[in-house]
Wavefront OBJ file of the C-alpha trace (Angstrom):
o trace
v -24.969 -1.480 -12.529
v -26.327 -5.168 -12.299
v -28.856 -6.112 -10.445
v -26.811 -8.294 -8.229
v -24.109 -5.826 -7.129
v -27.203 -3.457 -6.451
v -28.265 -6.114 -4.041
v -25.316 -6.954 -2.546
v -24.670 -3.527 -1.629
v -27.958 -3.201 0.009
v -27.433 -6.487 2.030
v -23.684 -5.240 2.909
v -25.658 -1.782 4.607
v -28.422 -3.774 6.770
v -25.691 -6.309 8.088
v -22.873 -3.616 8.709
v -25.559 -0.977 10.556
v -27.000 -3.814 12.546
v -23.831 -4.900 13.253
v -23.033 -1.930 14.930
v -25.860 -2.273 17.077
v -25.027 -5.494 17.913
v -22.013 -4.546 19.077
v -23.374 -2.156 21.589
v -26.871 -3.983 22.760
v -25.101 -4.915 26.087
v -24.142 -1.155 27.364
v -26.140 0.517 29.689
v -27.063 4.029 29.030
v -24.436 5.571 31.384
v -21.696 3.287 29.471
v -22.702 5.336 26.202
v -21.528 8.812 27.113
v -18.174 7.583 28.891
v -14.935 9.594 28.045
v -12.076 8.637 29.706
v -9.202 10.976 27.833
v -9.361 12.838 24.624
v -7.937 10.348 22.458
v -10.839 8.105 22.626
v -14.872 8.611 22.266
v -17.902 7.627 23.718
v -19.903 4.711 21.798
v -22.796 7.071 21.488
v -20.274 9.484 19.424
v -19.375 6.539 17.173
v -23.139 6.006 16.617
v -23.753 9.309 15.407
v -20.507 9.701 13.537
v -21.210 6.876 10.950
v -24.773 8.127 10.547
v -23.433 11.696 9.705
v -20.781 10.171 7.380
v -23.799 8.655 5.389
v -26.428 11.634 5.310
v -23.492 14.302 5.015
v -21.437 12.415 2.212
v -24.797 10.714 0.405
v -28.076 11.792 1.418
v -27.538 15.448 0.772
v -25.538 14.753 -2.646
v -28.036 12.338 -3.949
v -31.834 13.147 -2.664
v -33.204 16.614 -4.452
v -34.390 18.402 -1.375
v -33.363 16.697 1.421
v -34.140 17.916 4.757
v -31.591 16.818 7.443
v -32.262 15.222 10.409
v -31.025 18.296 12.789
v -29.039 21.127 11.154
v -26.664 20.866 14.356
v -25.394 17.409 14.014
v -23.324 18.436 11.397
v -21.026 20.734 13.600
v -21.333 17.936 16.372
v -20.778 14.813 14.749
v -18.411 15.942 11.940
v -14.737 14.451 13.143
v -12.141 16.131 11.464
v -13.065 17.005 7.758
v -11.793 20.281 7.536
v -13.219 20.954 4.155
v -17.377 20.277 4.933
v -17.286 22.562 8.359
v -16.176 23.063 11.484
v -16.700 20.525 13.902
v -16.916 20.033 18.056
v -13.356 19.323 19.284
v -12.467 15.875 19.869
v -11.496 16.205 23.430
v -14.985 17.438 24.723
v -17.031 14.647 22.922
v -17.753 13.304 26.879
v -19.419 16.281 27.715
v -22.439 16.145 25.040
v -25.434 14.442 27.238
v -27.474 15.952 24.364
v -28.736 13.795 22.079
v -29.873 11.410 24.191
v -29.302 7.688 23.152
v -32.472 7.450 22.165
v -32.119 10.303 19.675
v -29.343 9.050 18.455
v -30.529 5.840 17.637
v -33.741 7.944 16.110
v -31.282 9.782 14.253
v -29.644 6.333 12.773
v -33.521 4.992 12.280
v -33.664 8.232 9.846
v -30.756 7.405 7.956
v -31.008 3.967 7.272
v -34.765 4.423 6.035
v -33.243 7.364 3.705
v -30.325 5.206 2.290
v -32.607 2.410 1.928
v -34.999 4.259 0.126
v -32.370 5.515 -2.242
v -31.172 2.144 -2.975
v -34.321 1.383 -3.746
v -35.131 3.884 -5.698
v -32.296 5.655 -7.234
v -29.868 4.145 -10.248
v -27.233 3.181 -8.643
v -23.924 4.742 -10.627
v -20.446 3.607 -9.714
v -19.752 7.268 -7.899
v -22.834 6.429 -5.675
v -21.833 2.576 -4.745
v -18.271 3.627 -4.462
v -19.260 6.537 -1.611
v -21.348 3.498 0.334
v -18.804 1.250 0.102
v -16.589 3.726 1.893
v -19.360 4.644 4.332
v -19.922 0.688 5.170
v -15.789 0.184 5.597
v -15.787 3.750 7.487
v -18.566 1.991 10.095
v -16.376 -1.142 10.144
v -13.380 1.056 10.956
v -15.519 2.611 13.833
v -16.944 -1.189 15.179
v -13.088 -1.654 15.808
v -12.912 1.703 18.190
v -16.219 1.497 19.599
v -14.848 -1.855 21.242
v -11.058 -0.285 21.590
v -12.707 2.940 23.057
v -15.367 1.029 25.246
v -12.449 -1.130 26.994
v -10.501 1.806 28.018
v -12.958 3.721 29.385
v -14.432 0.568 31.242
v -10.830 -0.410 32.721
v -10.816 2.857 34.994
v -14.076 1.018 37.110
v -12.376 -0.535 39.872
v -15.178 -3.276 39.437
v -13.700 -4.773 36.092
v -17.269 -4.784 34.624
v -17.687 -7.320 31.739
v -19.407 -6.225 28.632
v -19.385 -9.472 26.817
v -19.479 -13.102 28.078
v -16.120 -14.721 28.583
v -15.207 -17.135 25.711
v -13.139 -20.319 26.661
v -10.083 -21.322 24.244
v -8.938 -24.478 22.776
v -5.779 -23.890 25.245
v -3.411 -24.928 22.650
v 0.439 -24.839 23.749
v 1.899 -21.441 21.465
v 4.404 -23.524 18.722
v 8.001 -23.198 19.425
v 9.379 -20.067 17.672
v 10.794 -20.439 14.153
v 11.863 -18.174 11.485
v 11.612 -18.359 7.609
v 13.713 -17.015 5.449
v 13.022 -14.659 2.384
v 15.896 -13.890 -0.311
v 16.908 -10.510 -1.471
v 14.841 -9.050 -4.445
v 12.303 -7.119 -5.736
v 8.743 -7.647 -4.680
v 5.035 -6.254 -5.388
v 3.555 -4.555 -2.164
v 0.083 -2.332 -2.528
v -2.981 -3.197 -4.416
v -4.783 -2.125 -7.935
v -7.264 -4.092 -7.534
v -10.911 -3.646 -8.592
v -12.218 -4.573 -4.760
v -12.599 -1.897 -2.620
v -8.728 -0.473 -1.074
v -8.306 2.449 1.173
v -6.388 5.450 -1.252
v -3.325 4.699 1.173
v -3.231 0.561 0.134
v -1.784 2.037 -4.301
v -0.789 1.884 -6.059
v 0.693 -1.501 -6.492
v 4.438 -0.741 -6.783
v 7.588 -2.593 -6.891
v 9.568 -2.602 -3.590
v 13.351 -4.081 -2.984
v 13.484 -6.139 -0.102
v 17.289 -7.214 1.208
v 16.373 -10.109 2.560
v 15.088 -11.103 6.251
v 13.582 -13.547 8.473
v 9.948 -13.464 9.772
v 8.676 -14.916 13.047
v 6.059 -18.394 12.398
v 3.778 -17.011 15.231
v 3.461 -13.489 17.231
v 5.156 -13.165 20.594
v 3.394 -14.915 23.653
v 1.987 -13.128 26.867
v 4.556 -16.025 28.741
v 7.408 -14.583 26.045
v 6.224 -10.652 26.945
v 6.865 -11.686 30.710
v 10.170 -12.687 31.065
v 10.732 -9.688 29.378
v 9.083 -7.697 32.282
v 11.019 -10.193 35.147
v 14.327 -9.462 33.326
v 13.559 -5.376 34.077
v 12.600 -4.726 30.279
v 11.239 -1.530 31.508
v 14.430 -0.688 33.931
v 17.061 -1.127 31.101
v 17.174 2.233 29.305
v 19.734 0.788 27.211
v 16.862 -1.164 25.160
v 14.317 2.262 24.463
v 14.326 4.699 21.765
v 15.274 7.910 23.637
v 11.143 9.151 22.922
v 9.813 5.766 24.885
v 12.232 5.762 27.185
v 11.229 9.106 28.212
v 7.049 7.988 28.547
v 8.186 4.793 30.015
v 9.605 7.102 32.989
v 6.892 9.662 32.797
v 3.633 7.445 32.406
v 5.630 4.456 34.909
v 4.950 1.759 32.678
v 5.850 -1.879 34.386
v 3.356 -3.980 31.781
v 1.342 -3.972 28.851
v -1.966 -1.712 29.194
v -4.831 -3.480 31.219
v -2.350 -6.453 32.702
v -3.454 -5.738 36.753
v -0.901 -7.554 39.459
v -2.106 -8.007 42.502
v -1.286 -10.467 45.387
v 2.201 -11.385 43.045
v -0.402 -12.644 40.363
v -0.780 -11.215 37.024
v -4.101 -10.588 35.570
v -5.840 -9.038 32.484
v -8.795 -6.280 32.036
v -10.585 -7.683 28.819
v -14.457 -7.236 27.649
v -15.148 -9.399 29.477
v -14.163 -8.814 33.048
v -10.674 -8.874 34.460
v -9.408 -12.768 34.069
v -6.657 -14.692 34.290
v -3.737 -14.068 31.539
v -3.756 -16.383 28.909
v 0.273 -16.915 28.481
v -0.122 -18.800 25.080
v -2.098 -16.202 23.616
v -0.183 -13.140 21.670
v 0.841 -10.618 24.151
v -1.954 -7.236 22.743
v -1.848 -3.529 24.103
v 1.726 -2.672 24.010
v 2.580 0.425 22.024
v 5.723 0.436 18.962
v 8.019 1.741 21.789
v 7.598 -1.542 23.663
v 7.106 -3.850 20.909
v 10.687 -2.707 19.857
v 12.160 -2.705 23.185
v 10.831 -6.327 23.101
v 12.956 -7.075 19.899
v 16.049 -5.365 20.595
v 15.842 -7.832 24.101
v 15.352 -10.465 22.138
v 17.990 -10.115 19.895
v 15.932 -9.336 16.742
v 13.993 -6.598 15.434
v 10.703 -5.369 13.867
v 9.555 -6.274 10.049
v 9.039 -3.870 7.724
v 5.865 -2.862 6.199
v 6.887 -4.343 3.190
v 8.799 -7.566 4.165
v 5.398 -8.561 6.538
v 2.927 -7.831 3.320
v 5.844 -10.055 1.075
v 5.832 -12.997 3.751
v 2.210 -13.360 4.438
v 1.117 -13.349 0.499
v 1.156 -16.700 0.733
v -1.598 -17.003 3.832
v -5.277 -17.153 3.669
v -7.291 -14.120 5.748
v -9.064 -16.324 8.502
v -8.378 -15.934 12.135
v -9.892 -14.945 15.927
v -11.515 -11.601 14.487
v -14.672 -9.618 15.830
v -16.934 -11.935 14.049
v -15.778 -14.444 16.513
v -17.607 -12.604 19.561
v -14.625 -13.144 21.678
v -13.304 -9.739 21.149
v -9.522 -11.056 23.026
v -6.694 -13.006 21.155
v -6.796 -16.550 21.670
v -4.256 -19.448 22.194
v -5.651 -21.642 19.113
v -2.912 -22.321 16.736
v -3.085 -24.522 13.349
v 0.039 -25.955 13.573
v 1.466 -24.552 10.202
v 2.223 -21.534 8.083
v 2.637 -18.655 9.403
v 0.475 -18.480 12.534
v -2.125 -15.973 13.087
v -1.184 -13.566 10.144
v -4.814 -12.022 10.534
v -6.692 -11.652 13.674
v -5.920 -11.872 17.053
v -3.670 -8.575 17.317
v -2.268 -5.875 14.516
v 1.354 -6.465 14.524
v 3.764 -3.307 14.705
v 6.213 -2.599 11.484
v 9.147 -0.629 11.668
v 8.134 1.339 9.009
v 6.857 4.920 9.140
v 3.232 5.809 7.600
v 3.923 7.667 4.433
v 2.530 7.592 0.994
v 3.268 4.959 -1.853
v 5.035 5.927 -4.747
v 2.748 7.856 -6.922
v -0.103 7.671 -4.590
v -2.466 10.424 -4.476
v -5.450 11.062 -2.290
v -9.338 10.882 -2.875
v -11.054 14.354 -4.319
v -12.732 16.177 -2.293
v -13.729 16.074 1.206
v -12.413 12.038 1.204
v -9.184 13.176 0.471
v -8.749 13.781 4.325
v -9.331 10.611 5.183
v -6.030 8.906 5.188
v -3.389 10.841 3.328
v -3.354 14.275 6.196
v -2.687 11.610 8.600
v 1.027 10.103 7.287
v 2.966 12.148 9.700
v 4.824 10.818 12.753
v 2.951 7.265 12.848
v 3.630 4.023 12.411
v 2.288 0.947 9.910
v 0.698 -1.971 11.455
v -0.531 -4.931 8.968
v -3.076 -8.114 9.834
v -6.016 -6.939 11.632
v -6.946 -7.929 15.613
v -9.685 -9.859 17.530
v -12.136 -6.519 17.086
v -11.554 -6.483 13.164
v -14.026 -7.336 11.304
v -13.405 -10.154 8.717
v -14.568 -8.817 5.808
v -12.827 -5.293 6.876
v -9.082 -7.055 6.481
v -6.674 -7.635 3.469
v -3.393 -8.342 2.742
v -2.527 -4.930 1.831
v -4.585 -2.917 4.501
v -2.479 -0.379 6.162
v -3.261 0.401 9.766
v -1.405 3.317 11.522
v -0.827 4.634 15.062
v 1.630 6.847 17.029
v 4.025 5.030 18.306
v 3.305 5.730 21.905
v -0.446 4.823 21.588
v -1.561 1.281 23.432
v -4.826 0.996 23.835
v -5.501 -1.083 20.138
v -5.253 -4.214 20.164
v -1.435 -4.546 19.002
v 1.195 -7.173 19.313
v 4.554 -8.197 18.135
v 6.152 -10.478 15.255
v 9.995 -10.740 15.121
v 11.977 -10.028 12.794
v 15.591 -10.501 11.992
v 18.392 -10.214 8.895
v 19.328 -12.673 6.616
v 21.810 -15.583 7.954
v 25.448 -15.089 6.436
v 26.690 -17.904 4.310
l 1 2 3 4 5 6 7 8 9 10 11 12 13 14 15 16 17 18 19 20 21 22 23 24 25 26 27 28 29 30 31 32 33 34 35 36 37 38 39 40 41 42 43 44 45 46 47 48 49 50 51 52 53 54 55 56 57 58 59 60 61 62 63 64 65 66 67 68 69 70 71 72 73 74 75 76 77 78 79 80 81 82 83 84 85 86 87 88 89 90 91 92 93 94 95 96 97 98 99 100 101 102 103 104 105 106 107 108 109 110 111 112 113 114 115 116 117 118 119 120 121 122 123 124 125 126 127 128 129 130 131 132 133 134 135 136 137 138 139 140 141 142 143 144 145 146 147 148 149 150 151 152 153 154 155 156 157 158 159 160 161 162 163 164 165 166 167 168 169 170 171 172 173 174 175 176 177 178 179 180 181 182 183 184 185 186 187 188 189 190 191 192 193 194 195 196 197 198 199 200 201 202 203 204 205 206 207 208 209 210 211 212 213 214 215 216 217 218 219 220 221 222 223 224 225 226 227 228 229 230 231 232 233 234 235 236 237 238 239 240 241 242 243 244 245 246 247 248 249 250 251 252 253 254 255 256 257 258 259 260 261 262 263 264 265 266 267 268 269 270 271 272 273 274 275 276 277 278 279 280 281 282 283 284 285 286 287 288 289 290 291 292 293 294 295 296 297 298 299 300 301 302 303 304 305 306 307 308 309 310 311 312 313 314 315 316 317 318 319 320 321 322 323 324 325 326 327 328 329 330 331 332 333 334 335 336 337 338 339 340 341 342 343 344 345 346 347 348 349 350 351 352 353 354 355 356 357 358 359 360 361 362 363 364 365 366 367 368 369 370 371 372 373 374 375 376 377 378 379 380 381 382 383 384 385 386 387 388 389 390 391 392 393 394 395 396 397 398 399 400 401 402 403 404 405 406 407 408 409 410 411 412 413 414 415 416 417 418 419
């Protein structure tokens, strides 16, 4: 391997694991144990979980008698790879008060000098760069929910604490909606590319499109509430039977963290609770209500593959987590399709299942995407707590379509025009 990708490598694990910490130099100790429901984590979890993904996938592969940092944390901080162990269930995460922070940060210390020492000493063979590639997009994947996780836990405070400083906009005025039209054909969606792809992204494969109409811009906070003052969430008559029934049971009225108090809307972001920004894409509403949305609109939801053949065209730049404003924005550029990447995934219509002739990792990495294409739903163009370099045109994100608390929005959709 060249000397240059050997470096590279070793620059892409300093920034990344730094980044991490970066991310959570602003918590307080008690803000790094915080659970608040079994779908989410506390950031101290998400610490230790990268740094076990590195010394269980790596260290103990690669360094002749290596002696881990404590035999436990591989039951504790193992997530849900069925094939290395058993692990601690997901739901009780909250409950661990043991490690400390500060062991866990001593227990990343460890693993970083070990990896570092490797790639300093060690040739470094394809199989080797390949697993910390992984392990440096894995952490990425985990920046995203330690800042997803953080903000739900933090919304239950009836204080509204902030976590970051607020960020002020450009305050651009959102464009006025437009569509563009794509013909009917056969188009290339998926990736063989030699850069790094998840297993789920191939292969490349062709993919016949009937021809739609895509959205220039995501749909506006100001758009998402005349939907709410026209009793979107009354009229059963827009839900799939499933949301319908959680819109009932869970008495949904708004997108997760909008507060209304005194007739005034508001938002819970990082930082603080502040005023909504109605130009900005409308984030935290689950597939359920971004289709509702559409079918009140009079449109609909793109597909996986009609979003990936529209935005080929578009360069990946937008409001991501490098930005440190960890909320979508209201800057637009005035052209092209606006805010492809960043700001908020967008919801597809299309169910998460695998590409033609795709097959999953060997081994234990085999469980890392391909167990999971049941039931869920495709989302494409990263968010405001994406990482840049994380982001591609072919990245597949996926959720259950009741899920809210990512940062997900809504682009429109709709059929061809008849000549």
């Amino acid at each position: 391997m060249s000397a240059t990708k050997t470096k590279n490598i070793q620059q892409m694990f300093q920034d990344i694991r730094v980044y991490s910490e970066k991310l959570t130099s602003g918590m307080e100790i008690e803000d790094f144990i915080l659970q608040a429901d079994t779908f989410v984590s506390p950031t101290k979890w998400h610490l230790a979980h990268t740094t076990w993904f590195f010394e269980k996938f790596i260290l103990t592969e690669f360094v002749d008698g290596y002696k881990p940092f404590n035999e436990q944390f591989f039951y504790l901080f193992n997530s849900y790879y069925e094939t290395v162990g058993e692990f601690h269930p997901q739901s009780k995460r909250g409950l661990i008060s043991r490690p400390t922070v500060k062991e866990t940060v001593s227990y990343r210390n460890h693993v970083n000098e070990q990896i570092n020492k490797l790639l300093d000493t060690a040739e470094i063979t394809d199989h080797l760069y390949e697993l910390i590639e992984m392990g440096l997009q894995h952490e990425q994947q985990h920046q995203e929910l330690i800042l997803m996780d953080i903000k739900y836990n933090l919304s239950f405070n009836p204080l509204y604490p902030a976590l970051f400083e607020h960020k002020a906009t450009k305050g651009d005025k959102a464009p006025e909606l437009t569509f563009t039209s794509f013909d009917k054909g056969m188009t290339k969606i998926g990736t063989d590319a030699q850069e790094f792809a998840f297993d789920n992204e191939t292969p490349c494969h062709d993919a016949y499109l009937n021809g739609c109409q895509i959205a220039n811009r995501p749909v506006t906070n100001r758009e998402y509430l005349k939907f709410i003052e026209d009793g979107g969430y009354d009229r059963a008559e827009l839900w799939l039977s499933d949301g319908w029934q959680i819109v009932k049971r869970e008495k949904w009225n708004a997108p997760l963290y909008w507060v209304k108090k005194d007739d005034k809307w508001s938002n819970f972001t990082l930082s603080g609770l502040q005023p909504i920004d109605w130009e900005a894409p409308v984030t935290h509403v689950s597939f359920y209500e971004a289709d509702a949305y559409a079918r009140w609109s009079g449109k609909r939801l793109p597909t996986e593959q009609e979003w990936e053949h529209a935005m080929k065209g578009e360069e990946v730049k937008g409001n991501f987590m490098d930005d440190d404003r960890y909320q979508p924005d209201d800057t637009y550029s005035g052209s092209g399709f606006e805010k492809a990447f960043g700001d908020v995934w967008e919801w597809t219509q299309s169910p998460y299942t695998p590409y033609p002739r795709s097959k999953p990792l060997d081994g234990a990495l085999g469980e890392y995407n391909a167990k999971f294409m049941s039931n869920q739903i495709v989302l494409k163009g990263g968010s405001c707590v994406t990482p840049l370099s994380h982001i591609r045109l072919t990245y597949r994100n996926f959720f259950y379509p009741h899920m809210r608390w990512q940062f997900s929005g809504i682009r429109l959709a709709d059929d061809p025009v008849e000549n």
